[in-house]
mmCIF file of the N, C-alpha and C atoms, coordinates in Angstrom:
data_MODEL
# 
_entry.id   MODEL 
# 
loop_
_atom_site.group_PDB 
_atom_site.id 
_atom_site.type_symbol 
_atom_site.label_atom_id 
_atom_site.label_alt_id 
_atom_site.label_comp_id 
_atom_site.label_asym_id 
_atom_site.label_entity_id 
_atom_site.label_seq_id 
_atom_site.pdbx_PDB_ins_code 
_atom_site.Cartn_x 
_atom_site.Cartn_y 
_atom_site.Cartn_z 
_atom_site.occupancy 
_atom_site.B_iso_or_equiv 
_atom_site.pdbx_formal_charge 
_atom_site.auth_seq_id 
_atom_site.auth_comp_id 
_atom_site.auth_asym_id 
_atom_site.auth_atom_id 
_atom_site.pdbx_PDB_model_num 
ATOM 1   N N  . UNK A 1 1  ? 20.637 37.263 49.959 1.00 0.00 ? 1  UNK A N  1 
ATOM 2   C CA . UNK A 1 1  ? 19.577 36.275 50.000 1.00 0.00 ? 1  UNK A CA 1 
ATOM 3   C C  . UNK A 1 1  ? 18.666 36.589 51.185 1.00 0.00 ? 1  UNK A C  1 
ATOM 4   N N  . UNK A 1 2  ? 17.396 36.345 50.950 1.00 0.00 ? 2  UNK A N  1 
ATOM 5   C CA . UNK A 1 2  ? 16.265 36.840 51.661 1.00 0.00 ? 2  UNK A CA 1 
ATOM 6   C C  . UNK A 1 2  ? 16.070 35.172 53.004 1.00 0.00 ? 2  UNK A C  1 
ATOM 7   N N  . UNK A 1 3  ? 16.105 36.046 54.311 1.00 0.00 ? 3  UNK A N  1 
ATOM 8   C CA . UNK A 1 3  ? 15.672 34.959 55.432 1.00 0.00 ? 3  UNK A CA 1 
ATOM 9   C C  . UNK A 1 3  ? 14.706 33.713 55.488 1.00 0.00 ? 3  UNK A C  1 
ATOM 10  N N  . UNK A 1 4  ? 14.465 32.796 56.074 1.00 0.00 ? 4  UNK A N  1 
ATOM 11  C CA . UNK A 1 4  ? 13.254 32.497 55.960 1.00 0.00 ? 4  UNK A CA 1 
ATOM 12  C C  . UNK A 1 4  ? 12.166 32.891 56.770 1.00 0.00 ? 4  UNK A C  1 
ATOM 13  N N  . UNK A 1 5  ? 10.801 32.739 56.295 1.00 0.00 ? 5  UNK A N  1 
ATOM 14  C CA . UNK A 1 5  ? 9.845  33.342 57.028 1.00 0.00 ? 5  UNK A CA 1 
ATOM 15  C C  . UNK A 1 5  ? 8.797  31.932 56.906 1.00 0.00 ? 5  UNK A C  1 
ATOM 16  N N  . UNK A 1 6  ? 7.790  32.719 57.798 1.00 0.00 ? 6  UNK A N  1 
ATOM 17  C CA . UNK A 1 6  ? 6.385  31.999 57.434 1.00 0.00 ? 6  UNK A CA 1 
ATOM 18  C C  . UNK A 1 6  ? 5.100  32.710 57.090 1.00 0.00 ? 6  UNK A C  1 
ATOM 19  N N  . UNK A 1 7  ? 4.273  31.412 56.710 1.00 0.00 ? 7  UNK A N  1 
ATOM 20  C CA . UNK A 1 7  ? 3.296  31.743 55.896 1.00 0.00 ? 7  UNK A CA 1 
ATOM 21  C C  . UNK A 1 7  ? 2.202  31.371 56.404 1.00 0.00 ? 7  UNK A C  1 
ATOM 22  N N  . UNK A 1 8  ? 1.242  31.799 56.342 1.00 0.00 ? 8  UNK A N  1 
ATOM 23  C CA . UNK A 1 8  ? -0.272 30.570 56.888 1.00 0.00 ? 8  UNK A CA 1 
ATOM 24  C C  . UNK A 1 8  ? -1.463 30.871 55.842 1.00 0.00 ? 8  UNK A C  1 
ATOM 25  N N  . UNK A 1 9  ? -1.720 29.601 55.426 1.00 0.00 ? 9  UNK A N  1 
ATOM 26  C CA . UNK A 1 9  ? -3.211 29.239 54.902 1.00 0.00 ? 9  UNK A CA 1 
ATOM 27  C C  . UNK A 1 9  ? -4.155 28.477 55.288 1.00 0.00 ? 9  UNK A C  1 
ATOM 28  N N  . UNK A 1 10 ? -5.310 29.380 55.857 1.00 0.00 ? 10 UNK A N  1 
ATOM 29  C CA . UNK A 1 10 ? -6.302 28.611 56.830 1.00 0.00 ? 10 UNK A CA 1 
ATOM 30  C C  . UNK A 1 10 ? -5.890 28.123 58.175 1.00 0.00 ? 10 UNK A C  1 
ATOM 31  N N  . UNK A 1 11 ? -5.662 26.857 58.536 1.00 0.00 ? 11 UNK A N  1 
ATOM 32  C CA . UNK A 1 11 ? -4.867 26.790 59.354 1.00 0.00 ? 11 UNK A CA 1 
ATOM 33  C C  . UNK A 1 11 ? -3.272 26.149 59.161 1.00 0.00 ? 11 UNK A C  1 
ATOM 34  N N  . UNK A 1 12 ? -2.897 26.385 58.362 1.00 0.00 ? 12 UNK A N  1 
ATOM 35  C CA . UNK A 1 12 ? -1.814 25.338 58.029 1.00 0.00 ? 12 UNK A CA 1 
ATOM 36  C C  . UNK A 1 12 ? -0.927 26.687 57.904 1.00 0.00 ? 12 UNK A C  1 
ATOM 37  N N  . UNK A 1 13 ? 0.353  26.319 58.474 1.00 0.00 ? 13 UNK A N  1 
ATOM 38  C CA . UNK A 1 13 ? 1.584  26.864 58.392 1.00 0.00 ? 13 UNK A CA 1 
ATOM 39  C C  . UNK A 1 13 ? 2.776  26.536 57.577 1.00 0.00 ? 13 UNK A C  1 
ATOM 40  N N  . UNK A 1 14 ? 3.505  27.403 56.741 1.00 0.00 ? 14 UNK A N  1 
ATOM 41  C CA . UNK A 1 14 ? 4.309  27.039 55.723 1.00 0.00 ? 14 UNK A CA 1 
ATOM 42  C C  . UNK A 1 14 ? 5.628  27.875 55.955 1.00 0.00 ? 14 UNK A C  1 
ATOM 43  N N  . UNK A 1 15 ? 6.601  27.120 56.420 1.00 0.00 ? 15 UNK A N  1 
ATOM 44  C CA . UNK A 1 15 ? 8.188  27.323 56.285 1.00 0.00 ? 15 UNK A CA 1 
ATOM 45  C C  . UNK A 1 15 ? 8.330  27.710 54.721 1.00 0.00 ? 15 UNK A C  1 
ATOM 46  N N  . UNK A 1 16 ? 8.690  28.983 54.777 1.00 0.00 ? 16 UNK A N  1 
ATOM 47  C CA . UNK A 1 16 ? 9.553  29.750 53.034 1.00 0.00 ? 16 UNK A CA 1 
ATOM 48  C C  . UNK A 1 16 ? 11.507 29.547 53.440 1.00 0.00 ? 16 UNK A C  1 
ATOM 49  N N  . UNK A 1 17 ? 11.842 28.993 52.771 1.00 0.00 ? 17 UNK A N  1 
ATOM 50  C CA . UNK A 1 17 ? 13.225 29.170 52.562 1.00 0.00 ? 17 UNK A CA 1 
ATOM 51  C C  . UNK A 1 17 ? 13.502 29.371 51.047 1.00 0.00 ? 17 UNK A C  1 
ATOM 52  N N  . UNK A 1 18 ? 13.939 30.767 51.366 1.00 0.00 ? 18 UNK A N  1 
ATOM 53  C CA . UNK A 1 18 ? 14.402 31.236 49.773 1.00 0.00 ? 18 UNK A CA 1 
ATOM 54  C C  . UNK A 1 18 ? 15.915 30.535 49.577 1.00 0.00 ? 18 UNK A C  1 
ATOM 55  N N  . UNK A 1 19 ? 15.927 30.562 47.982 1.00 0.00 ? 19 UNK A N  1 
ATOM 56  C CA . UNK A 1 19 ? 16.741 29.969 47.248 1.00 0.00 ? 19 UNK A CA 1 
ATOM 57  C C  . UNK A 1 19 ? 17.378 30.569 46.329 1.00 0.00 ? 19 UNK A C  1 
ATOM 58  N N  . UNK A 1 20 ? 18.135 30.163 45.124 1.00 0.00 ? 20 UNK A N  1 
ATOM 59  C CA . UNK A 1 20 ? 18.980 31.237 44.186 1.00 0.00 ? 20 UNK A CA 1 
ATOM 60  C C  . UNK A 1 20 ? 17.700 31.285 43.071 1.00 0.00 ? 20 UNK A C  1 
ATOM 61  N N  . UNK A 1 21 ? 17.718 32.350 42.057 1.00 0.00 ? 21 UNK A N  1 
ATOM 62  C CA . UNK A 1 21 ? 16.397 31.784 41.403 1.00 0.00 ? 21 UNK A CA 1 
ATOM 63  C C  . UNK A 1 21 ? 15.405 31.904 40.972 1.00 0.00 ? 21 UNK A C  1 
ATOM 64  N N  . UNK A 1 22 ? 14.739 32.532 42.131 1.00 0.00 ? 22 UNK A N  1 
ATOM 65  C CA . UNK A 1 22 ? 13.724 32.891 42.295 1.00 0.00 ? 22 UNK A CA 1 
ATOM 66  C C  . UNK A 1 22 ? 12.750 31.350 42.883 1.00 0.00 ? 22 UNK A C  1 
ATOM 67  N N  . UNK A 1 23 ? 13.627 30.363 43.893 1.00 0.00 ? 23 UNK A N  1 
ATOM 68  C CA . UNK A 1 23 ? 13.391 28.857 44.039 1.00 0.00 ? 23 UNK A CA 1 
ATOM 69  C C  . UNK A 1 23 ? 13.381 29.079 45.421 1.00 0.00 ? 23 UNK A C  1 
ATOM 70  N N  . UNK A 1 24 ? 12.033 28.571 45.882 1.00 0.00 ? 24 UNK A N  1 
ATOM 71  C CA . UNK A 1 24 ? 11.664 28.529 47.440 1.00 0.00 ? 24 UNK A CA 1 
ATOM 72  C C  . UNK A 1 24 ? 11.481 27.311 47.759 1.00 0.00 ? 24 UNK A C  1 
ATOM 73  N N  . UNK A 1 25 ? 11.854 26.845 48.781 1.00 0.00 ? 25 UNK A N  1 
ATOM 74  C CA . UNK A 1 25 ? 11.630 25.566 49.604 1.00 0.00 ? 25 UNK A CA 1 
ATOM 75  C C  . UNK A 1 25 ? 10.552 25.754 50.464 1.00 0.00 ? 25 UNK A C  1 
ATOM 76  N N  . UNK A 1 26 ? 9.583  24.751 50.425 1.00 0.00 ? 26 UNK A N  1 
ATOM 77  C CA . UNK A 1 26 ? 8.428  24.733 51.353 1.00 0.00 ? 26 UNK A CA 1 
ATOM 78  C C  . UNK A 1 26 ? 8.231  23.681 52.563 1.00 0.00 ? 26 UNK A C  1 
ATOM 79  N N  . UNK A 1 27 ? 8.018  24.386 53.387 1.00 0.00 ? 27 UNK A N  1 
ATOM 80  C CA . UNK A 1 27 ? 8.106  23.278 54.963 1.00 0.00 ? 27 UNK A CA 1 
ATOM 81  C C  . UNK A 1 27 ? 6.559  23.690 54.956 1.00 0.00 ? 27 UNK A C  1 
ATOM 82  N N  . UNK A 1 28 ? 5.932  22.082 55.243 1.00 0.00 ? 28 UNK A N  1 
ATOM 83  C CA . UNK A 1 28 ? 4.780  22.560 55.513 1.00 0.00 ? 28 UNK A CA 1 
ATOM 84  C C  . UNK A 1 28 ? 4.652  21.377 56.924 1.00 0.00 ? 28 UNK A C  1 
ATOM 85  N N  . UNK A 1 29 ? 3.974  22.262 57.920 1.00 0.00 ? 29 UNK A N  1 
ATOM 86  C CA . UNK A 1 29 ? 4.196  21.734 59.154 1.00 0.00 ? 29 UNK A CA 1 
ATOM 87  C C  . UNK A 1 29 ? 5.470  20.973 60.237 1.00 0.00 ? 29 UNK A C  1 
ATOM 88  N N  . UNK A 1 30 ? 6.524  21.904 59.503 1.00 0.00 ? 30 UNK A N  1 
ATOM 89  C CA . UNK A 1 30 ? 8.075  21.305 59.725 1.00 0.00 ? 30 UNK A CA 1 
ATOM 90  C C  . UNK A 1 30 ? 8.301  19.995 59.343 1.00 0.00 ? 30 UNK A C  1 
ATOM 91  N N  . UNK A 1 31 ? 7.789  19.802 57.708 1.00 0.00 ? 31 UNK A N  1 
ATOM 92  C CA . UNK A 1 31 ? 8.508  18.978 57.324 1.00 0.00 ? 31 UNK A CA 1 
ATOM 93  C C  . UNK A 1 31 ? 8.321  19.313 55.644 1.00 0.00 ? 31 UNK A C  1 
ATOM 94  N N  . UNK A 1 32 ? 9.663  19.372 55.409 1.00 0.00 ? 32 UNK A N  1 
ATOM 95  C CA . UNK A 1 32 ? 9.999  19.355 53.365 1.00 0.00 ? 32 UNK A CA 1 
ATOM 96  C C  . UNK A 1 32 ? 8.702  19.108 52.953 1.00 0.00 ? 32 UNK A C  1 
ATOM 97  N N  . UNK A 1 33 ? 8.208  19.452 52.328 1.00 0.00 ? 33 UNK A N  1 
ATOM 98  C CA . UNK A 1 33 ? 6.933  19.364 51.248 1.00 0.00 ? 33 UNK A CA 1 
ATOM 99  C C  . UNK A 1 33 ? 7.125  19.797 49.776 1.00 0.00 ? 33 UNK A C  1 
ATOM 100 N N  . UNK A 1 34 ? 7.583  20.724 49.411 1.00 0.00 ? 34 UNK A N  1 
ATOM 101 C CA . UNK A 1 34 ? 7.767  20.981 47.879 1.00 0.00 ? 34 UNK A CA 1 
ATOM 102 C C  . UNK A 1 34 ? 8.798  22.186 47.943 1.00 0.00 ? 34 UNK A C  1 
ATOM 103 N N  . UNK A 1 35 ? 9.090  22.348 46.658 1.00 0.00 ? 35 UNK A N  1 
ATOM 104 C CA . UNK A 1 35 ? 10.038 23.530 46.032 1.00 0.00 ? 35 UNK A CA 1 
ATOM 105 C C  . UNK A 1 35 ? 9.025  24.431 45.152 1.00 0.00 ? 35 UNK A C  1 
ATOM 106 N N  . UNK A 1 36 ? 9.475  25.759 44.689 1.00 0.00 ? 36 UNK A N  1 
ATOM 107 C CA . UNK A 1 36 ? 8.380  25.722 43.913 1.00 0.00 ? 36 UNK A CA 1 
ATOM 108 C C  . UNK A 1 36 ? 8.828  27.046 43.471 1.00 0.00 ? 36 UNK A C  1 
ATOM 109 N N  . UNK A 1 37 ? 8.934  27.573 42.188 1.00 0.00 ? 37 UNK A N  1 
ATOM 110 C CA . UNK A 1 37 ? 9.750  28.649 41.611 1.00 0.00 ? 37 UNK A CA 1 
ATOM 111 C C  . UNK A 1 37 ? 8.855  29.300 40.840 1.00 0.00 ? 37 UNK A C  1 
ATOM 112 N N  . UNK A 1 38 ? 9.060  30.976 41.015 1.00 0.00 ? 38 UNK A N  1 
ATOM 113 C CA . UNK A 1 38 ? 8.316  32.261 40.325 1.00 0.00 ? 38 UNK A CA 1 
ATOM 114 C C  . UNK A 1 38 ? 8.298  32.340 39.117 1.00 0.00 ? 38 UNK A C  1 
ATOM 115 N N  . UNK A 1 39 ? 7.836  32.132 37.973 1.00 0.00 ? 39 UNK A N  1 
ATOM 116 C CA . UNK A 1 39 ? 7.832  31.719 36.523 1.00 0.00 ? 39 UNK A CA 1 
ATOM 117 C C  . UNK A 1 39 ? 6.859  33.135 36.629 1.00 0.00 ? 39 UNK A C  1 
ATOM 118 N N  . UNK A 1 40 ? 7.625  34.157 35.969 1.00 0.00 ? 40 UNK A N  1 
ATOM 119 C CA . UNK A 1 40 ? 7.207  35.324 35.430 1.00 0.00 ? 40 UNK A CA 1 
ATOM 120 C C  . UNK A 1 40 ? 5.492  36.465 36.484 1.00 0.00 ? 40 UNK A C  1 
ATOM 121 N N  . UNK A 1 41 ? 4.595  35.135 35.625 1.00 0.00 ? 41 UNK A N  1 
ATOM 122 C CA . UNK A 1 41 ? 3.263  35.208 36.189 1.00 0.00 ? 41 UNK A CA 1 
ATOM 123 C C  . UNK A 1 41 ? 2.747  34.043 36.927 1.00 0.00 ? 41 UNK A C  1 
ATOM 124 N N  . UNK A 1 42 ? 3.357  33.150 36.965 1.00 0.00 ? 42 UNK A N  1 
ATOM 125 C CA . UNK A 1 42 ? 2.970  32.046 37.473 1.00 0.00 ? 42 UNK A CA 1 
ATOM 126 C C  . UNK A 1 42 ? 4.236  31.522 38.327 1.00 0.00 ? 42 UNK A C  1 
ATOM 127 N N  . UNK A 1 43 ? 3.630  30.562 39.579 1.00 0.00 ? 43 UNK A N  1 
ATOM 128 C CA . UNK A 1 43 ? 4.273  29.941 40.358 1.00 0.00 ? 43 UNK A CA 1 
ATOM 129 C C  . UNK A 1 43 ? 4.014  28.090 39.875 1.00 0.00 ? 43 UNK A C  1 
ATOM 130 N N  . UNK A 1 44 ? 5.154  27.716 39.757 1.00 0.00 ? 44 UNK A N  1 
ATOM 131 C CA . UNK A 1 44 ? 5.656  26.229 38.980 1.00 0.00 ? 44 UNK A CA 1 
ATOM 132 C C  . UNK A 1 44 ? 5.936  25.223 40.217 1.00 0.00 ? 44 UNK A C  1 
ATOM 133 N N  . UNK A 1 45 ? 5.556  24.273 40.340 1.00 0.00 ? 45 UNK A N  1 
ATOM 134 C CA . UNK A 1 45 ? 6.021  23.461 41.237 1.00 0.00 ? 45 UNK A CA 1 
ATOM 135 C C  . UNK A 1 45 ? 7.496  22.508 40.707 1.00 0.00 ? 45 UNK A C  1 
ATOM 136 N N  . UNK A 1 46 ? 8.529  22.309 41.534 1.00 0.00 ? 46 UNK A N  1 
ATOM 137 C CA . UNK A 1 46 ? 9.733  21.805 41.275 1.00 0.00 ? 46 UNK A CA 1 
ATOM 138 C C  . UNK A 1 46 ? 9.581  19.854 41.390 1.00 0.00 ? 46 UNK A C  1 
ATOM 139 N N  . UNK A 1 47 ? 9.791  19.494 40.374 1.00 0.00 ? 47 UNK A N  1 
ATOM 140 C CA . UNK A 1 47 ? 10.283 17.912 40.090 1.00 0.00 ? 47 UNK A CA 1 
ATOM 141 C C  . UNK A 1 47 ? 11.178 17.280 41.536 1.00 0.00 ? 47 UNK A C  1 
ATOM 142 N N  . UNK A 1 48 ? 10.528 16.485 42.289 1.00 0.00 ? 48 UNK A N  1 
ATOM 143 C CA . UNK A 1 48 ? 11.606 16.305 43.540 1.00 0.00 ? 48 UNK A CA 1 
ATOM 144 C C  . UNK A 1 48 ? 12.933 15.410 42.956 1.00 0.00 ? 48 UNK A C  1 
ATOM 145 N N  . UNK A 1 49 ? 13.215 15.078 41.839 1.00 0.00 ? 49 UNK A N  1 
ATOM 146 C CA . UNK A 1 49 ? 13.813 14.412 41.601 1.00 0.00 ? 49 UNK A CA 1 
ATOM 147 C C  . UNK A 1 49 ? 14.972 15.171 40.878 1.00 0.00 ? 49 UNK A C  1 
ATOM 148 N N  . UNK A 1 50 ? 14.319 15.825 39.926 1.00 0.00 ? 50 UNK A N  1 
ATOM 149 C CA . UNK A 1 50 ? 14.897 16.083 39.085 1.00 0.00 ? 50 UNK A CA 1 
ATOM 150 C C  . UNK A 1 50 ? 15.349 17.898 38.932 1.00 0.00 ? 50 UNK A C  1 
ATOM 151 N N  . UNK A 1 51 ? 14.629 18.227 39.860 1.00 0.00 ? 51 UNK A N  1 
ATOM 152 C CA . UNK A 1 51 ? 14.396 19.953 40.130 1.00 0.00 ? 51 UNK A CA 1 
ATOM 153 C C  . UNK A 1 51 ? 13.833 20.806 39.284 1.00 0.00 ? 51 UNK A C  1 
ATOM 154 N N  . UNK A 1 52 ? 13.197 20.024 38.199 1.00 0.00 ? 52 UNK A N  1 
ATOM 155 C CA . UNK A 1 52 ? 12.535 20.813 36.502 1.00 0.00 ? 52 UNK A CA 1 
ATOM 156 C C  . UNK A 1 52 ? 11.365 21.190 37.164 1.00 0.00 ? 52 UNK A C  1 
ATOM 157 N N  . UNK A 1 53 ? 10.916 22.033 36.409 1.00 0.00 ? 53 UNK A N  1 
ATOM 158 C CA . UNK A 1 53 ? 9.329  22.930 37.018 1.00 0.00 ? 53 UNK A CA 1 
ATOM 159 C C  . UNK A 1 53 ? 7.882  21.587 36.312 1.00 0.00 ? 53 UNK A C  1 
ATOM 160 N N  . UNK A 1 54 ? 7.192  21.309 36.735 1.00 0.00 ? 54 UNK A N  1 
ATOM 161 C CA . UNK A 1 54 ? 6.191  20.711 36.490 1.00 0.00 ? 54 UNK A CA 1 
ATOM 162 C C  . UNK A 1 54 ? 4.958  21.697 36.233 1.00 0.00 ? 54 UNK A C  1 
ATOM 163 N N  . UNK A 1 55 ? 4.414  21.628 35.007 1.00 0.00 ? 55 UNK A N  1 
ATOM 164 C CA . UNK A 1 55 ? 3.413  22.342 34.661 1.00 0.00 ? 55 UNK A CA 1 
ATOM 165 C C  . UNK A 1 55 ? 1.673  22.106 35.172 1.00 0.00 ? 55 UNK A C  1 
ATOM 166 N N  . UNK A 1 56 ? 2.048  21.543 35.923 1.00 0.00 ? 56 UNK A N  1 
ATOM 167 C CA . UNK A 1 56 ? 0.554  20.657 36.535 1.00 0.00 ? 56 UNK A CA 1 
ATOM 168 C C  . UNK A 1 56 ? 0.238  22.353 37.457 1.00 0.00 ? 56 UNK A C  1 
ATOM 169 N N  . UNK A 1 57 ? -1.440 22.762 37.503 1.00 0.00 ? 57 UNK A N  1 
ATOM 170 C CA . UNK A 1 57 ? -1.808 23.596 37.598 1.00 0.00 ? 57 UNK A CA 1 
ATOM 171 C C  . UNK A 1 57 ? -2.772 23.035 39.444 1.00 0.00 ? 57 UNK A C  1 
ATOM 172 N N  . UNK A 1 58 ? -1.826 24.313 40.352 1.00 0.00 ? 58 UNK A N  1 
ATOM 173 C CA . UNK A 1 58 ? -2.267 23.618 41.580 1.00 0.00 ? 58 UNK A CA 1 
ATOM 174 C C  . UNK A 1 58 ? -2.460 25.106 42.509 1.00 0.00 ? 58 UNK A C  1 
ATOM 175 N N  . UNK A 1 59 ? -3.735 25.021 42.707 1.00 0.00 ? 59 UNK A N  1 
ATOM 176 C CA . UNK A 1 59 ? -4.459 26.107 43.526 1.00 0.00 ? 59 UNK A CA 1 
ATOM 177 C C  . UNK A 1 59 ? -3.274 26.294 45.061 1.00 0.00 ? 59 UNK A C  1 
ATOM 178 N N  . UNK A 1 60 ? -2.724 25.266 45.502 1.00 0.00 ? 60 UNK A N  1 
ATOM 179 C CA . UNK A 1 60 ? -1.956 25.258 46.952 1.00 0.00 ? 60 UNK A CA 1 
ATOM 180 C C  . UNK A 1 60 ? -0.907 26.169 46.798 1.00 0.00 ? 60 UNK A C  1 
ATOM 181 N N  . UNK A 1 61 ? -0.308 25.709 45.399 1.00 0.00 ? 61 UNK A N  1 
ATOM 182 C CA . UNK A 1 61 ? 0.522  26.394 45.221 1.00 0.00 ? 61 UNK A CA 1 
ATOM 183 C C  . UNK A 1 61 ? 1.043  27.666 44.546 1.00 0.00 ? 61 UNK A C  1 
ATOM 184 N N  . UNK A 1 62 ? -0.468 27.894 43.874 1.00 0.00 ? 62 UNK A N  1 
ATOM 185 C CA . UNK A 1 62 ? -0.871 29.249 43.278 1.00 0.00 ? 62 UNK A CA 1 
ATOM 186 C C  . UNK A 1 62 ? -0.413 30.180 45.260 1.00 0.00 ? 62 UNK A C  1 
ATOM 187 N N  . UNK A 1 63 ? -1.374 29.644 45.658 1.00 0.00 ? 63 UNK A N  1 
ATOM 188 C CA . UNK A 1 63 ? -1.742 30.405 47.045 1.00 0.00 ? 63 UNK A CA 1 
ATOM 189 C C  . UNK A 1 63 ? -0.570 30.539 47.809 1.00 0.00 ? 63 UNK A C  1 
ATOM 190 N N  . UNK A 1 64 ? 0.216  29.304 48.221 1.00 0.00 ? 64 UNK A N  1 
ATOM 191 C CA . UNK A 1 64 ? 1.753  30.093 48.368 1.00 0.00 ? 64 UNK A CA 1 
ATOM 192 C C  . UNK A 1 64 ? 2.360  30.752 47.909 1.00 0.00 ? 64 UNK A C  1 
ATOM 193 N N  . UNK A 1 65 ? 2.688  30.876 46.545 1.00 0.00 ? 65 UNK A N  1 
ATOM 194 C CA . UNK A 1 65 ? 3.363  31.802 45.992 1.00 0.00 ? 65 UNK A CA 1 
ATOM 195 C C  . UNK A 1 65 ? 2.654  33.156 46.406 1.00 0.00 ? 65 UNK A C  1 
ATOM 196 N N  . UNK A 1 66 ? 1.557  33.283 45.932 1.00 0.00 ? 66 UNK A N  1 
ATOM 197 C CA . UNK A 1 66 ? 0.626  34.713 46.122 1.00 0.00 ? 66 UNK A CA 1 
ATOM 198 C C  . UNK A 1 66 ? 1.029  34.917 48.061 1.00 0.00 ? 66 UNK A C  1 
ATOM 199 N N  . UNK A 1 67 ? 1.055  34.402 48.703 1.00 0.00 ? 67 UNK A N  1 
ATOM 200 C CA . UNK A 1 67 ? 1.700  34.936 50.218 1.00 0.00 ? 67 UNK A CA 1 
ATOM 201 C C  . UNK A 1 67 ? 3.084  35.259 50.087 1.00 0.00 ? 67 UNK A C  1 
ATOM 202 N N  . UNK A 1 68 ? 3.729  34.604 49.380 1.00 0.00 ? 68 UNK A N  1 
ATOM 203 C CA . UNK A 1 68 ? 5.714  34.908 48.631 1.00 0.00 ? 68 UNK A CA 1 
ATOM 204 C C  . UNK A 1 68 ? 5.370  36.117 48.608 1.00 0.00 ? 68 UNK A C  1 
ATOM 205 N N  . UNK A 1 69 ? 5.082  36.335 47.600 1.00 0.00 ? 69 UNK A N  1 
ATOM 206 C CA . UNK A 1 69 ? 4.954  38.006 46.369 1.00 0.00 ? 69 UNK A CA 1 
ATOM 207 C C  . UNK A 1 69 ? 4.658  38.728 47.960 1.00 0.00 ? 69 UNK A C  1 
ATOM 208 N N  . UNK A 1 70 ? 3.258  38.378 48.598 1.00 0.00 ? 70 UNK A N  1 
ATOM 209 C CA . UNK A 1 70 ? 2.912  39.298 49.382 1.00 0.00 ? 70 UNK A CA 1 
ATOM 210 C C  . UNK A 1 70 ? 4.055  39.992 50.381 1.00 0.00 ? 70 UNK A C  1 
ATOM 211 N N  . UNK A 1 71 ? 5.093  39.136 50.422 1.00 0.00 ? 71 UNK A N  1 
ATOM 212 C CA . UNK A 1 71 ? 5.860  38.929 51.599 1.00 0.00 ? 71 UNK A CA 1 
ATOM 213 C C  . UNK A 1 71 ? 7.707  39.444 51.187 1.00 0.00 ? 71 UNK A C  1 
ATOM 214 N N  . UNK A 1 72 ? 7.589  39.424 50.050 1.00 0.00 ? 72 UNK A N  1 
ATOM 215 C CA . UNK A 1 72 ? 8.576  40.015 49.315 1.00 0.00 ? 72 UNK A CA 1 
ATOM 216 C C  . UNK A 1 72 ? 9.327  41.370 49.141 1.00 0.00 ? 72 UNK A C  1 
# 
């Protein structure tokens, strides 16, 4: 399993904690903010409840993932 690292967009800083999966945990400004898992070509945001991928289409999290991959 891969360490955690960080990330930055613009000015905002993002805690990566990898997961089993292909399922990353996101700290954004040291605090839990989302999960959010590699779906082939696309990055899915995780259900906080329920852990299912939500299909809702979100530029933030396009852009984290695309720093993941970069960082991979």
């Amino acid at each position: 399993m891969q360490e955690p690292f960080d990330i930055t967009l613009g000015n905002v800083t993002y805690s990566v904690f990898p997961e089993e999966d292909e399922v990353f945990t996101i700290f954004k400004e040291g605090v839990e903010y989302i999960k959010i898992q590699r779906d082939e070509t696309h990055w899915l945001k995780l259900d906080d409840e329920t852990d299912l991928p939500t299909f809702d289409e979100s530029e933030e999290v396009n852009a984290i993932g695309a720093e993941i991959a970069k960082s991979l």
